[in-house]
Each structure stands twice: as C-alpha cells, then as structure tokens.
C-alpha atoms as one frame of an Amber mdcrd trajectory, in Angstrom:
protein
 122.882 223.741 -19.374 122.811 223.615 -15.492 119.344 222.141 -15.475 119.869
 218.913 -16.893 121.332 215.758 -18.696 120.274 213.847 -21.913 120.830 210.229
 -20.093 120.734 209.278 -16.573 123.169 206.784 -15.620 124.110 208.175 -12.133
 126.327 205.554 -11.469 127.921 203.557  -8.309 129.172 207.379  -6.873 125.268
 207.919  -5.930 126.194 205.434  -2.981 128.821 207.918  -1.766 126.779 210.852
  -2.831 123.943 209.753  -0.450 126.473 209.998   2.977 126.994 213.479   2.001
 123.266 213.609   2.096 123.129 211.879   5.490 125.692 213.957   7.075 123.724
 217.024   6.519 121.635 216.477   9.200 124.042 214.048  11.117 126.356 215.015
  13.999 129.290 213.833  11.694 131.868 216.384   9.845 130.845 217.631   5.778
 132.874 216.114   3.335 135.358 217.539   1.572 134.492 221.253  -0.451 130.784
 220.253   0.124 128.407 223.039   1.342 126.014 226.662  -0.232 127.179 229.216
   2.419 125.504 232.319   3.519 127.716 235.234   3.197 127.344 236.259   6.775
 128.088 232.703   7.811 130.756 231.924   6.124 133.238 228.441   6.550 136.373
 230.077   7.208 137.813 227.260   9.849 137.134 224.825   7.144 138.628 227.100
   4.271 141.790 227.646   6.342 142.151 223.761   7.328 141.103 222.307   4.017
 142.898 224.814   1.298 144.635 227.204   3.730 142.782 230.142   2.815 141.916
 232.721   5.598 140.061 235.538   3.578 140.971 238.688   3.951 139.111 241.685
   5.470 136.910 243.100   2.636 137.053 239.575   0.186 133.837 238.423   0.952
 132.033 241.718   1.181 133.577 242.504  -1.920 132.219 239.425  -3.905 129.125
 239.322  -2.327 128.267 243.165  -3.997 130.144 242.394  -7.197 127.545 239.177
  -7.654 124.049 239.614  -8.692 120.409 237.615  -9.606 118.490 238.149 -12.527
 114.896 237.812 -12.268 115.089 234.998 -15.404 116.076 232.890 -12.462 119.456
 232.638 -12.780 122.766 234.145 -11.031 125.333 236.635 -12.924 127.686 239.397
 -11.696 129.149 242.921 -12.307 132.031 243.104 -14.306 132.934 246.735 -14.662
 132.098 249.970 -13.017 129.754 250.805 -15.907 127.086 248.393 -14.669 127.928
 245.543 -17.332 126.715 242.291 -16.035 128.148 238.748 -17.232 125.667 235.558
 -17.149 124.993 232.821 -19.529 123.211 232.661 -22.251 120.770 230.635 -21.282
 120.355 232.738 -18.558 119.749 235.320 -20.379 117.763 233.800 -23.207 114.078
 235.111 -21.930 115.405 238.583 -22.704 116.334 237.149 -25.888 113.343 235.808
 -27.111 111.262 238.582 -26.032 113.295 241.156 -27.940 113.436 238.984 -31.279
 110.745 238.789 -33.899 110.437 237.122 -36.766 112.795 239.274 -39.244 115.588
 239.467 -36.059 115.844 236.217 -34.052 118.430 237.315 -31.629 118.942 233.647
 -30.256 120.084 232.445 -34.012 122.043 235.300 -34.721 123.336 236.718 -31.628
 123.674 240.246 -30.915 126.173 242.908 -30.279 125.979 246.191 -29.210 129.007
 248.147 -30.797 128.099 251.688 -29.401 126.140 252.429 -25.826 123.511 253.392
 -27.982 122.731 250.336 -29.789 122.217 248.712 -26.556 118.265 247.102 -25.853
 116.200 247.508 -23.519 115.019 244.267 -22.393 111.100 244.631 -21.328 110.803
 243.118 -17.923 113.872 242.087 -16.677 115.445 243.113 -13.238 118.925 242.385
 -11.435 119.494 242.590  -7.865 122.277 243.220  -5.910 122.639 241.849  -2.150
 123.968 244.814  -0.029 123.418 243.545   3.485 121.726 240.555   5.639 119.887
 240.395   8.934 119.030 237.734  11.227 115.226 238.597  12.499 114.858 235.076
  13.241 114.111 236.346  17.060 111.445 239.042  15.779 109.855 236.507  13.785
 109.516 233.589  16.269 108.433 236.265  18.842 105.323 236.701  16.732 103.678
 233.850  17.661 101.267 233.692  20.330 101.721 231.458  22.775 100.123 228.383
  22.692  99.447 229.166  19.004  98.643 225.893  16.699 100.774 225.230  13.522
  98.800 227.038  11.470  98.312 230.048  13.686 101.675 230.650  13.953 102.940
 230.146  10.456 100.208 232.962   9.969 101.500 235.152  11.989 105.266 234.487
  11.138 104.137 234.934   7.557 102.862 238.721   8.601 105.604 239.737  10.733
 108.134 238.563   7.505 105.895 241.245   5.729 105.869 243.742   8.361 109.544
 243.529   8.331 109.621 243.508   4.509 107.794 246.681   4.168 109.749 248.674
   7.275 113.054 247.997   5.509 111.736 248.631   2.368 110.185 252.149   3.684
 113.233 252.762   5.767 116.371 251.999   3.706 114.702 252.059  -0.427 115.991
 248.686  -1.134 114.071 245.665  -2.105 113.882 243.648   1.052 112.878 240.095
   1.373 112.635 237.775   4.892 113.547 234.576   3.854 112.915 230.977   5.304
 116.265 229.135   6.246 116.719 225.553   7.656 112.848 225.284   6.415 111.865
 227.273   9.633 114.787 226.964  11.557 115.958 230.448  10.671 114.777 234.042
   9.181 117.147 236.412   7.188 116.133 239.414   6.229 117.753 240.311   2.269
 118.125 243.880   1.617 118.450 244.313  -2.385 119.658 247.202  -4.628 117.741
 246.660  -7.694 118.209 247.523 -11.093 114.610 247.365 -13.308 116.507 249.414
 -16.398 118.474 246.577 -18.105 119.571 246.613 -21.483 121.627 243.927 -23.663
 125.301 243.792 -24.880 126.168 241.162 -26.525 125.153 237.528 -26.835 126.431
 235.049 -28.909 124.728 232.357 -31.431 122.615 229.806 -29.322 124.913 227.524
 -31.768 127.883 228.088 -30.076 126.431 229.153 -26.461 124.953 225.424 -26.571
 126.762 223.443 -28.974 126.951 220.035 -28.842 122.950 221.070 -27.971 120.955
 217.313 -26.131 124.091 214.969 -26.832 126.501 217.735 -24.748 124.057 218.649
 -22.842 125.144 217.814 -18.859 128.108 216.036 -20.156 132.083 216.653 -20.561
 134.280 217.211 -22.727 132.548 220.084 -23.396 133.194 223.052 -25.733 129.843
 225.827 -24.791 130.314 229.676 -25.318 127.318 230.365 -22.765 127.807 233.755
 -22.005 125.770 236.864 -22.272 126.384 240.780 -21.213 123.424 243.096 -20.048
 124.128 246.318 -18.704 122.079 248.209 -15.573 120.740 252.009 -16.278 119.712
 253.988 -13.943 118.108 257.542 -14.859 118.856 256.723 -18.660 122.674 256.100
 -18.227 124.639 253.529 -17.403 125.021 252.879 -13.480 127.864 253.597 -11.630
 128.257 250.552  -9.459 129.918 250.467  -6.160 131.673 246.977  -6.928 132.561
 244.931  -9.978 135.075 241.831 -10.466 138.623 242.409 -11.915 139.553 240.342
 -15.050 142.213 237.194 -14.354 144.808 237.982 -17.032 145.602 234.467 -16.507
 142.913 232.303 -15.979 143.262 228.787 -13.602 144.718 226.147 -13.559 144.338
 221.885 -12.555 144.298 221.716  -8.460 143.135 225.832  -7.952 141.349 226.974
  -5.171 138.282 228.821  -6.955 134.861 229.847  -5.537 131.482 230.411  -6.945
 128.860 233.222  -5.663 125.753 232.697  -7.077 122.068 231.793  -5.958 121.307
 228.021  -5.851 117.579 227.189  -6.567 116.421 224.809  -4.300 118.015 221.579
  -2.559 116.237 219.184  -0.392 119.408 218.178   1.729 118.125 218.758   4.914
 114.483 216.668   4.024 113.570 214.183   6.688 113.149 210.006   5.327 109.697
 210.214   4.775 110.045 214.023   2.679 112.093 211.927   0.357 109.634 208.947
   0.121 107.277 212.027  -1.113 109.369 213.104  -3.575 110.330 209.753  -4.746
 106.855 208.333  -4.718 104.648 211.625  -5.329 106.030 214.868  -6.474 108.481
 214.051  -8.756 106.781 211.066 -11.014 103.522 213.769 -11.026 105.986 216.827
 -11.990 107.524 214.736 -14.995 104.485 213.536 -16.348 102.951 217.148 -16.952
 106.789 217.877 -18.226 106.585 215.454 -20.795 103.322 216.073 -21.832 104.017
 219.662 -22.416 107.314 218.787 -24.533 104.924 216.499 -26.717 102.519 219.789
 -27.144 105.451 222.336 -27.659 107.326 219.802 -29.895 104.020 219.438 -31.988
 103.855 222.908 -32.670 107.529 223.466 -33.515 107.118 221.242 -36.705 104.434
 223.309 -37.792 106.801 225.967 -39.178 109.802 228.216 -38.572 107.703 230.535
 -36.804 106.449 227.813 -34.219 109.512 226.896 -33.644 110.777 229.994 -32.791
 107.805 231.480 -30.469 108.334 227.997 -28.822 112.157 227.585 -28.271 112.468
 229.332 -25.709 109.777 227.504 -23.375 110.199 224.238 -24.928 114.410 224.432
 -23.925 112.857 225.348 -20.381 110.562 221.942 -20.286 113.571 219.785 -21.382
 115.794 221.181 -19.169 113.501 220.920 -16.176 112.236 217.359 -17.347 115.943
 216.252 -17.438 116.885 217.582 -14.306 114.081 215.974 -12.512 114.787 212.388
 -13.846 118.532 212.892 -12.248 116.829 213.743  -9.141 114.486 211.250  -9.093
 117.019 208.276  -9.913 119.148 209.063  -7.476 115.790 209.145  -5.057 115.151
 205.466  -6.412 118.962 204.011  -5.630 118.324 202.286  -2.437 121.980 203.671
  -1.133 120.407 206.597  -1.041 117.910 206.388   1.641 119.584 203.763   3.561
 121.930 206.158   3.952 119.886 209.097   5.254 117.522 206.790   7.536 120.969
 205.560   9.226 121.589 208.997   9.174 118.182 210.537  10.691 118.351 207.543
  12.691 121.633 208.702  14.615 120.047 212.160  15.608 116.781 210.854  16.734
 118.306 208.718  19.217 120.485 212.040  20.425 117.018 214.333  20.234 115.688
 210.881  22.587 118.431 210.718  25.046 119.088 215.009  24.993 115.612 216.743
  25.075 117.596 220.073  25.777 118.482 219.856  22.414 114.536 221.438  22.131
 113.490 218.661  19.258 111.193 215.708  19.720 110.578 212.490  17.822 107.282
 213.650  17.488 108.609 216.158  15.035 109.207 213.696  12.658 106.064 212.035
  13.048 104.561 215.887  12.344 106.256 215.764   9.293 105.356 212.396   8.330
 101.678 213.437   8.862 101.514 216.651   7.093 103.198 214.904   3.959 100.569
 211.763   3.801  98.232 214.645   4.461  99.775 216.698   1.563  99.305 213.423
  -0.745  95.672 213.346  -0.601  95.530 217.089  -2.360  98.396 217.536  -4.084
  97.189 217.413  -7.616  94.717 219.169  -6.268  97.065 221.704  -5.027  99.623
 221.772  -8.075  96.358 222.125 -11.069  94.698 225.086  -9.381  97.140 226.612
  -6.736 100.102 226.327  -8.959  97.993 227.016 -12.207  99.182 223.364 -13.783
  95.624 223.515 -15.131  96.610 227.143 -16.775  99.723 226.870 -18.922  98.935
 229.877 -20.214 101.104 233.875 -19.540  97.486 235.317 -20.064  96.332 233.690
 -17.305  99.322 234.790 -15.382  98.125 238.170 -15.601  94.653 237.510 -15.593
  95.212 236.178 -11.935  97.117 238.541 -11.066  94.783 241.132 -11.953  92.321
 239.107  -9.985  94.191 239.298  -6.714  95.482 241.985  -6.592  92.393 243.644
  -6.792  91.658 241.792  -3.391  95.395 241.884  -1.636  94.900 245.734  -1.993
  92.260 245.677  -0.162  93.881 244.021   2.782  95.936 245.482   5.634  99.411
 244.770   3.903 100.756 242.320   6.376  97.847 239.763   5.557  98.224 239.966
   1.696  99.580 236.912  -0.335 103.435 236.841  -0.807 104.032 238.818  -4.312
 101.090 241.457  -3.723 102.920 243.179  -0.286 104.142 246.808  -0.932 107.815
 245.832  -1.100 106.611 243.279  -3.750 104.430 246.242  -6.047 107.148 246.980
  -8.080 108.225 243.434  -9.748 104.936 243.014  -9.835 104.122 245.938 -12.389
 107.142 245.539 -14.239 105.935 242.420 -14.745 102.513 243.145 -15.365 103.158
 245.821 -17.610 105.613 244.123 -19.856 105.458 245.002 -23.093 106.930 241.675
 -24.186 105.490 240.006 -26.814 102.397 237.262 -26.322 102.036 235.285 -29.112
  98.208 233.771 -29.280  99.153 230.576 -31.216 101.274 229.588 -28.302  98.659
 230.793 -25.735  96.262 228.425 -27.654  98.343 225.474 -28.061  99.092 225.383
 -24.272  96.093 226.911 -22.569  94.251 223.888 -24.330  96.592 221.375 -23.622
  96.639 221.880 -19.406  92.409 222.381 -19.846  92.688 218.999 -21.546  94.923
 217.887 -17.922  92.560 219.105 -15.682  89.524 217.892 -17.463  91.201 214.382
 -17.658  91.926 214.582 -13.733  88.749 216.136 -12.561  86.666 214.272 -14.576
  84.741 216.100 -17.763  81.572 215.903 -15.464  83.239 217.199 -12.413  81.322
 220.687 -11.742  84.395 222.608 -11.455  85.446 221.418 -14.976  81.968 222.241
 -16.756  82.267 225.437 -15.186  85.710 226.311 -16.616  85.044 224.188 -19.789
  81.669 225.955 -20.772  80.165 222.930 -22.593  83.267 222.756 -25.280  86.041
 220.935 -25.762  89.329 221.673 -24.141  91.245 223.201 -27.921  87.970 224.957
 -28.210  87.511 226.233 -24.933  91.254 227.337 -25.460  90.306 229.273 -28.667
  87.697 231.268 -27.248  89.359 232.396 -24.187  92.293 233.217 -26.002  90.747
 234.984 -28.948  88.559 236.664 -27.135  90.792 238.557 -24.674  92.154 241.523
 -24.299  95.088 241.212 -21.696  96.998 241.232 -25.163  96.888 244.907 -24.750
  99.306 246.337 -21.774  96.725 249.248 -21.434  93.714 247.103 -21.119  95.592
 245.698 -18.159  96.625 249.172 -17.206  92.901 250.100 -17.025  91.543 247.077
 -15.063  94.012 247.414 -12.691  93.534 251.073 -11.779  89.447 250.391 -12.145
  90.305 248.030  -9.020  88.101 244.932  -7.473  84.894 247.048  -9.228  87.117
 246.905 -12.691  87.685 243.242 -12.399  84.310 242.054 -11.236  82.594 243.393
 -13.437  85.031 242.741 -16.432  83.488 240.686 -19.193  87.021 239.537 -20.568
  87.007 235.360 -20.684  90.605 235.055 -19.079  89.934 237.575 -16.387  86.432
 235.423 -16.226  88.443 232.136 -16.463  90.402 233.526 -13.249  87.681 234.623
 -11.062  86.398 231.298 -11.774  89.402 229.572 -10.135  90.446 231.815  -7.565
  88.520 230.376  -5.173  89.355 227.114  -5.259  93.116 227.769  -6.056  92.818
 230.161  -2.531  91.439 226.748  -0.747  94.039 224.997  -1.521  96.806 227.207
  -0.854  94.986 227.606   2.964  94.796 223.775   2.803  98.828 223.551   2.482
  99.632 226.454   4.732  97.689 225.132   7.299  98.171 221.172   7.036 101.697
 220.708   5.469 103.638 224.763   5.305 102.851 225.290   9.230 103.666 221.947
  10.234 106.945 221.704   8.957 107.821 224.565   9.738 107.350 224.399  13.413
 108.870 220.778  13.052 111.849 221.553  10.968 112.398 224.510  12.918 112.494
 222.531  16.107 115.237 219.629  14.481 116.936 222.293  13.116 117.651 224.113
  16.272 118.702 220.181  17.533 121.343 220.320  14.831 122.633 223.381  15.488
 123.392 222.533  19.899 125.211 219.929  18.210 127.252 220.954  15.009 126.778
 224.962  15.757 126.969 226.876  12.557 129.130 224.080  10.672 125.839 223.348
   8.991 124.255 225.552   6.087 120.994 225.652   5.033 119.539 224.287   1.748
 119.390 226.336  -0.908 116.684 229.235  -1.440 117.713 231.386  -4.558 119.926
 233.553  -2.108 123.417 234.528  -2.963 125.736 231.604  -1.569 129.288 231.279
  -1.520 130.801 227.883  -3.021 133.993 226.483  -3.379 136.210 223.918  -4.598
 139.497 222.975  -6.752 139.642 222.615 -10.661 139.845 219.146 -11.086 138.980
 216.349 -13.767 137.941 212.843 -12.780 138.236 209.237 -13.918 135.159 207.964
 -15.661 135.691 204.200 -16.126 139.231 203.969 -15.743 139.601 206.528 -18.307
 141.092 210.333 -17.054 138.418 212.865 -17.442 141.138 215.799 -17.737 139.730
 219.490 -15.922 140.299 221.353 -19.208 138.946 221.527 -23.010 140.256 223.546
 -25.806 138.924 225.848 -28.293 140.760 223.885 -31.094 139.121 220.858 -29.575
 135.529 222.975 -30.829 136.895 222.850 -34.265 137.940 219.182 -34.318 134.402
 218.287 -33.272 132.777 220.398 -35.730 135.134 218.426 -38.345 134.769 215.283
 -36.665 130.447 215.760 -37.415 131.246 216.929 -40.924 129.414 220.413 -39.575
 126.006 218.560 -39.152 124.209 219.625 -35.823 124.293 219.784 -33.104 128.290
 220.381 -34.257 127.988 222.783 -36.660 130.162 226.002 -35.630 128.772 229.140
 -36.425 130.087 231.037 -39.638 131.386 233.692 -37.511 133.374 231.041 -35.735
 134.324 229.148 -39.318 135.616 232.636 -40.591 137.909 233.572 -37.243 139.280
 229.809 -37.373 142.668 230.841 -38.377 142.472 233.826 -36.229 142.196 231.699
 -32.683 144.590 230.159 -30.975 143.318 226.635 -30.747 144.949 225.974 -27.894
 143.035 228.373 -25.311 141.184 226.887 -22.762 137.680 226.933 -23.396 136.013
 224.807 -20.427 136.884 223.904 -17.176 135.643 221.816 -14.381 135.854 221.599
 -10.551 134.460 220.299  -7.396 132.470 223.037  -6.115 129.076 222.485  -5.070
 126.554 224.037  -7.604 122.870 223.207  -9.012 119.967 224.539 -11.068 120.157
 228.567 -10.141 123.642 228.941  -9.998 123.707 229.183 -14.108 125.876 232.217
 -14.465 127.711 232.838 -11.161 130.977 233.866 -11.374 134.071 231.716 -11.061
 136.854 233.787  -8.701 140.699 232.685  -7.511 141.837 232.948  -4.216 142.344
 237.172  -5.501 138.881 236.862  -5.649 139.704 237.633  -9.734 137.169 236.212
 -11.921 138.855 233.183 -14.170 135.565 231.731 -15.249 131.676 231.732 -15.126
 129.175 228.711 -14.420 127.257 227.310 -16.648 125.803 223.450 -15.932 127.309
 220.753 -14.119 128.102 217.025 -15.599 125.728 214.380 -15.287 126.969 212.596
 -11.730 125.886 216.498 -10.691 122.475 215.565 -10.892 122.207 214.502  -7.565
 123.759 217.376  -5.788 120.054 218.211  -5.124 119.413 215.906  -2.330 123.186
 214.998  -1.832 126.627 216.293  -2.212 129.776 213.948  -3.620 132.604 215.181
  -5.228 133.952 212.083  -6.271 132.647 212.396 -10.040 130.072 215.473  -9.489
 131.458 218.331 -11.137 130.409 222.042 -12.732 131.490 223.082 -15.948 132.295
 226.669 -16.489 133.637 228.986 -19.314 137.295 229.914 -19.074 137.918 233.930
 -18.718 140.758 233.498 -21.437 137.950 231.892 -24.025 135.836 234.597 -23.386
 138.568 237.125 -24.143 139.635 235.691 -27.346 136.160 235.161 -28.952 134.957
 238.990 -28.223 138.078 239.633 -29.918 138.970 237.063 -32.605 135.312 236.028
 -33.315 132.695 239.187 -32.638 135.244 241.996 -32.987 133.872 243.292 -29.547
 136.917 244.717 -28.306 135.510 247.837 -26.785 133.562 245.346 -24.640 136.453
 243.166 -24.113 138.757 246.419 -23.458 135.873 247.190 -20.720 136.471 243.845
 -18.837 140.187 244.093 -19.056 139.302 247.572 -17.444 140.973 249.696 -19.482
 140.298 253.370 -19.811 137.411 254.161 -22.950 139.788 256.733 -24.372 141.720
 253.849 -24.916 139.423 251.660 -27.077
C-alpha cells in the first residue's frame, strides 16, 4: 500500500536520490519528471521541453475539479456525473470497517451495491473538491506588527489565516482553508466544495485489493485490485457534479506521458541540514518505537479471537503501514550520501544568501532553525505524549478532548481559537463528533492502557502528573475504569455535553471527559511551547530562505507537500533491478499463476469469486503498471490521466526504492504502482457482475444498462 515496504534495502540509488534532495533548495535545475505542483503554478516550460506537452486551455482546470480528498486521508476522484468517486481500497477501508459488524465484515467479503438503493451510508466520511486557489500570502505577512518577535507574529499570522478562513467561508459557502507553503514562505488560501453525504459502491475482497498482503507489500511484480467506489449525495440524491474523468478505452502503454492529481501527505524536501539531523536522530527513532509497541499490543489482541482481529485490522494495517514507511525514511536519513549531499547543497546557497543579502535571507536563519530544533529536542516527548495525545491511544479520548476544548475555543473571539475549533472548521468537527460509528470498548481498553503504561514509563510512576492521571492503579486498570465507566459511547451523551457548554463539561463527572480536563493543561503548554520556540521560528526563517530561493530559481521550485491537490507527472516505465529488467506491466493471468505457484496458501490465495471467473478473464489484461512520477504516502488513490487527460489508471503505493521520495526525489529505480483502467473494467464485469457500475464509467446512458 502507498505507506510502506516489508524490507528496507534502499539500495546504491539513495546516493542519486539525495542530489534530487539537494537541488531542491539549490540554484541548480530539478531532475528529470521530479516535482508536487500546485495547480495554479503549474511546470508548463518544463512539460513542453521535457515531454512536449503544452496543456491546453481548460486541461488543468478540468483535472483539478474532477480530483478529490477524502477525509480517511487519502486522494480519489470523480468518475461520472452521478457523483461516483474512485479510490483505493485501502483508502477507503475506515468506511469499511466502520460499516461492518460481526455477521457482515465488509473488508472479507467485499461489497456491491447493485441498485442506488442498496448503497451505504458511510458515518463520518467527507470528500472535498478544490474549486479555486488564492495567494493571501501579502494579507498574511501584512499582519504582523512591526518589530513583532517570532512568536508574535506567527500569532498573528495564525489569526489572520482564520480571519480569512471564516470571510471566505461566510462569503462564498465553501470550506476554505489558508495553508502554509515553503514552511512560511507562502499562504494559499483553498476554497473546497464538500460533500459530508457519502455512501459506498462497491469494494472488493481485502484478498484481492492487497494480495500478495506483507511479502507484496511496496514491492513489484505486483498483482493488487485496490480499488473502491463511494458515491456523493447531496439532499438525498446523488450529486450532479460539475466535472468527472472520461474512461481510457485503451489504457497506456511502456514510455506514456501520464500524470497524477492527488494530495501528497507531507515531504521534508525543502528541510535545512540540521532539520534532517532531527529527524534522523530524534523524531523518527521516537515515532517507531511507539509504532512498534502498538503493533505488539494490537497483534496481542488479534490472536485472542476472530472478533479481535477484526475490530483491530483496520488500525493495526494503519501501524504497519506507518511503521514501514518510517523505517524507509529513516534509512535513507542514515546513508551518509544523503546528507553530504544536501550540506553541499545548503552549503552552495548560503554562500549566495552571504555574498547577495538582497536576496532578503541571512545565515542567521539557519542558525534560527538550528536553535529552535535543539530547543524542540529538550520537549519533544514531552510535546508528542500530551500535545499529540501519544499518552491517549484511545478514540474516546479523541472526543473527550474535543469536548473539552471546544467548550473553551467557543468562548474565544474566533480568530484566536485552536486550528480545528474556527467556524469554517465546525462542521468536520461535528460530523466527526457525532459519528455514529462504532467504538468497540475491548479495543479502547487494550490501547488506552497500553499508551498510560508509555507515559507512566516516561514520566516516571511517581511523577505528579502521572499519579494524577493514574489514580493510584495500574495502567490496564486505570484503562478499565475509564473506559467502562464512560459514557462518550453514547452519540447523545456527547450531544448533551456539548450543547450544556464549558458549565456541561466542568462539571461532568464522566472519567474520560475527567481524564481530559486533567491533561488539557499541560497538552495547551506544550503546544504554546512549540508555537512559540520551534513553529514561529521557522517560520519566519524558512520564510526568509524561501523567498532567497525564489530571486534565484523564480517559481521553478514547488513546495513540499501539505495534503493539497498537486499535479504529478511522469512516463510508464519499468527498471533494472540487479541487472535483471523490471518490465512496467503485470498481468491478470500472472495473479492466477501466483495463486498456483503458492498452492492458494496466503497471502496468494485468490478469492472464490476470482477462482470461479478464471475462465471468464482474459489473462492477458494488464493489471499493474508502473512509472516515474513523483508520489508518496497521501497520494493513495489519485487518478492516473494520459496526455487527453483520460483516466488509464489509479495510484495505489509505490515500490520500495520509493521510500525515500520523502526527503528526496530519484527516478532511477523509484517508482508508483497503479491499477490499470482495463483491469478494473474486466473484474466489475467478469468477476463482480457490476456492469451497471462499469456501464457508468464507460459513460453510457442508464437506459442502456
């Protein structure tokens, strides 16, 4: 899945990878189809001199409303004019869980919707669409008082973002978001239509959607159906959409131009030297070890039963992914290439900030950033238990905090609330709040007690803070109590403390809402502590070498990703993996030799639906497909379009020399894997005997079906 790989052997390519990385902030050209581009920035000189492809009026608009982002955290897009949405599976499989129970376990069956009506309403998820960007970077900036300090002015950038948030939000009814670019070196404001009425399709068996399961997974050859179709409602029917991708009748093929739109997590490209000494030598080690803990605890409880194992797939395949993906990070981090690399890099743009200061940068901005990440060191853990709610593994106390604060954000002028409690924010946050989706208690239990059990071992079991959160028990004790004694279980207990208000709360005797009042204030000190030392800082300092980079490479630069919609490209293309031809395409026959070659046993063992249609699919359709285009974690589920801007394929994880693409770009061996249109196509039809749906993405008339 495009969050990870089951060994991490990142091989001699890192070395190349990491003066991709360099160049990113280097005066020097990007190499070859490297680059996440904001839609209203996009490469065209370098699309017309490197695949000579000038879009035409209307392409890129056109994409950019055709793709979408589910709030599951991944990308997807529209795919007819009745609101049907393509994304992956895994994508998609939150929805999954939350609509299964124990008698219907959609993610071992699958699901399909034969009539409109059969369709589910999923409980909480949302898809947005991106209608239009604006730069406010100048009403933003123009906030700050002058001669304000760092953390005086990320304040009052922070309530001008909201200001603006709200007056779009007020003026124009879509969801609006002001987003950091270039870490502070830019402000965007994203105007969203969004869609809160979302039912399912169709989904296949997680045994095909991820088969080959840990020994595929972040590999190729490989042979996944991850796909999954929702479908937006608005008013009880099924939305008209303004813009939806056409079909490819015939797919790609080896050297195509194709392109992805979809919304890239997070990269740290653009980090200075001693950001990635942090990550290296901090953040990532401390981020793995609570990742493998919690696979130990959710592992544990699978064995218990069928039932455990179920109420836990969903976030134990969430832990492994992330766990995986971080060790590909972090290897790459510990190759020396890599930041020998970057410092020659970093070092070739300090000595043009030195010898240029009306470039508006100063060495002393990397010394700031330096500073505020050794400062940042001494309270991270600090930071990550509390702040981040390590300590909490727990949804209850999700909404318990929430609860919690928003009780207090209300009561604050709505520029100075937290992010996620502004007006433009109130409506994710009660569909989230209010989700009926199940909460199972063991699980609540099981992980509430193992993070207590993390925070009591870090803080020490004497440590006041501990006792108070402990109450004199042990941690799977303490665990029990809170758990079993709640009530957030109930949507309209929530409801009820949330319209009772700051009162409500205070005075609530519930022990997670007690648990949360508890922490607040310490988790509010250190969120003050890293806005102040480390957010504003680097803000004003990346903001500064930023604006360097851009007097001397103008716009030929993009910014690292920020789960915004971002075009990619590339070319389908295979690579040689120790003098051995990696070829760009698999086949769906090639699913059935593997399944024979395993004698069925898993993680090869087909489906029966897929056993049964064997003689009914033409084993030599392509099935999987790989190119250069630059892609990580987030982009699960964009589309795959042709230079028609037709879609021939949809993203679903990358191979393991991908890994790195996080802090560097290389397209030597670095590739993403996607499912081939024409595979799609001939399992709704062959396998699932969805051919309404598939006559829907062909895009022919319903009278027709």
């Amino acid at each position: 899945m495009r969050c990870t790989p089951r060994s991490i052997v990142l091989c001699a390519s890192i070395a190349a990878a990491a003066s991709a990385a360099a160049a990113a902030l280097a005066p020097a050209g990007l190499l070859a189809d490297e680059g996440m581009w904001l839609f209203n920035r996009l490469p065209v000189k370098q699309l017309e001199e490197r695949h000579g492809f000038a879009p035409a009026e209307g392409w890129a608009l056109h994409l950019q409303r055709s793709a979408v982002r589910l709030s599951s955290g991944g990308s997807g897009s529209f795919v007819s004019p009745d609101g049907l949405v393509m994304t992956n599976h895994h994508v998609g499989s939150d929805a999954l869980q939350k609509l299964s129970t124990k008698e219907r376990n959609l993610l071992e069956t699958g699901f399909l919707a034969k009539t409109r009506d059969e369709e589910l309403r999923c409980p909480d998820l949302e898809i947005l669409s991106l209608v239009e960007i604006a730069d406010v970077t100048g009403r933003v900036n123009g906030a700050v008082p002058a001669g304000a300090d760092a953390a005086a002015a990320n304040k009052a950038r922070r309530e001008m973002m909201a200001t603006i948030e709200k007056e779009s939000k007020d003026a124009t009814g879509l969801q609006s978001e002001a987003v950091t670019l270039y870490q502070g070196g830019e402000y965007h404001l994203y105007r969203y239509k969004r869609y809160a009425e979302v039912r399912l399709v169709m989904a296949p068996e997680t045994s095909i959607a991820f088969y080959g399961g840990d020994v595929d997974n972040f590999e190729f050859p490989r042979h996944d159906l991850d796909i999954c179709f929702f479908r937006v409602y608005e008013d009880g029917k099924p939305a008209k959409v303004e813009r939806h991708l056409r079909w490819s009748p015939k797919g790609t093929r080896d050297g195509d131009l194709v392109f992805v739109a979809g919304h890239p997590g997070s990269t740290r490209r653009l980090n200075t030297v001693d950001h990635f000494r942090f990550l290296r030598d901090l953040e990532y080690p401390s981020r793995l070890a609570t990742l493998a803990r919690r696979e130990v605890t959710l592992e544990q409880l699978s064995i218990r039963g069928a039932e455990e194992a179920r109420i836990a797939r969903d976030e134990l395949f969430g832990v492994q992914n992330s766990r995986k993906a971080l060790r590909g990070v972090l290897a790459g981090l510990l190759d020396p290439a890599i930041l020998t690399a970057k410092s020659a890099a970093e070092a070739e743009l300090r000595a043009r900030v030195a010898a240029e200061p009306k470039l508006g940068a100063s060495l002393e901005d990397w010394s700031r950033i330096a500073q505020a990440r050794r400062a940042f060191a001494q309270f991270y853990d600090e930071y990550q238990l509390l702040e981040s709610a390590r300590a909490f593994w727990s949804e209850l106390f999700g909404k318990a905090r929430t609860l919690v604060r928003l009780a207090d954000e209300r009561e604050k002028p709505n520029a100075e609330r937290l992010p996620g409690y502004r007006e433009s924010d109130m409506e994710t946050l009660e569909l989230n709040l209010y989700s009926p989706a199940p909460i199972y208690p063991q699980l609540e239990r099981t992980t509430l007690a193992d993070s207590l059990t993390q925070l009591a071992a870090y803080l020490g079991a004497e440590h006041p803070l501990a006792r108070m959160i402990l109450a004199g028990k042990a941690p799977i004790d303490r665990a029990a109590e809170i758990v079993g004694g709640t009530r957030l279980l109930d949507v309209e207990a929530r409801r009820e403390l949330a319209k009772g208000g700051k009162a409500a709360v205070a005075a609530s005797a519930d022990p997670m809402i007690a648990l949360a009042r508890t922490v607040d204030p310490y988790a509010r000190a250190a969120r003050r502590k890293f806005e102040d030392l480390v957010q504003g800082v680097e803000r004003e300092a990346y903001g500064n070498i930023s604006r360097a980079v851009f007097a001397i490479k103008g716009t030929e630069v993009y910014p690292d990703a920020t789960f915004t919609l971002r075009l990619a490209f590339g070319v389908v293309k295979g690579w040689n993996e120790a003098g051995q031809d990696v070829p760009a395409f698999t086949t769906m026959g090639e699913a059935f030799a593997k399944h024979d070659a395993h004698e069925g046993k898993e993680p090869f063992k087909l489906p029966e639906s897929w056993l049964e249609a064997r003689d009914r699919i033409d084993p030599r359709t392509p099935f999987n497909f790989v190119s250069t285009a630059d892609i990580i974690g987030g982009n699960s589920g964009s589309p795959v379009v042709d230079r028609r801007g037709e879609l021939v394929g949809i993203i679903f994880d990358g191979n393991i020399h991908s890994l790195v693409l996080d802090i560097s770009y290389t397209e030597e061996k670095a590739r993403a894997v996607s499912v081939d249109s024409r595979a799609i196509l001939e399992a709704l039809r062959k396998v699932y005997g969805a051919s309404a749906l598939a006559d829907e993405l062909e895009g022919k008339p319903r009278g027709a079906r």
